[in-house]
One Martini backbone bead per residue (centre of mass of N, CA, C, O) as a GRO file, in nm:
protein
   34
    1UNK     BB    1   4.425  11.384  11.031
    2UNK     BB    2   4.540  11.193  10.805
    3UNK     BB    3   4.695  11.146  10.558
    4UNK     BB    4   4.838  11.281  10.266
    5UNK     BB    5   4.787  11.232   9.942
    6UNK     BB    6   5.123  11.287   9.904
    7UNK     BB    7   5.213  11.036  10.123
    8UNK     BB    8   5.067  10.839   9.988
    9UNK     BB    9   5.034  10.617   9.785
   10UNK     BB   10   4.938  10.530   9.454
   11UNK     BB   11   4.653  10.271   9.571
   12UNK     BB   12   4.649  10.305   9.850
   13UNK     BB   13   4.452  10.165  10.111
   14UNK     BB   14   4.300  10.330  10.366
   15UNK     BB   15   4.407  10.249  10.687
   16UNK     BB   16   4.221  10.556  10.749
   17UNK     BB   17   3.915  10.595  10.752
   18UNK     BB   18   3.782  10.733  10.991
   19UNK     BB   19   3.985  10.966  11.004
   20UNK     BB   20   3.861  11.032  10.690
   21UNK     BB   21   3.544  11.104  10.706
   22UNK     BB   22   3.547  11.423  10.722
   23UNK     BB   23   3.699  11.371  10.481
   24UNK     BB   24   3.623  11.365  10.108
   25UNK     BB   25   3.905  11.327   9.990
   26UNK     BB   26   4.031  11.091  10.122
   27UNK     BB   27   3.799  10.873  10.009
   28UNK     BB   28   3.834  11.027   9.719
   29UNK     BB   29   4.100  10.954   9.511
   30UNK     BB   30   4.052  10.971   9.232
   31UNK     BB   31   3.951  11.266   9.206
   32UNK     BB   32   4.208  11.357   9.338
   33UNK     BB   33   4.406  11.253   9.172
   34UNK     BB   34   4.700  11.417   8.996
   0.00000   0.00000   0.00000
């Protein structure tokens, strides 16, 4: 898996879509973002 959400900035791009692909909270920040 890639970075925790915890780990990346917020509004940082994600780096690695691709590895972040089969998890969809990774992909949607927005929502997630807490």
């Amino acid at each position: 898996r890639g970075p925790s959400p915890a780990e990346r900035l917020p509004g940082e791009p994600e780096p690695s879509g691709l590895l972040d692909a089969p998890t969809p909270d990774r992909r949607t920040d927005e929502p997630v973002t807490v």
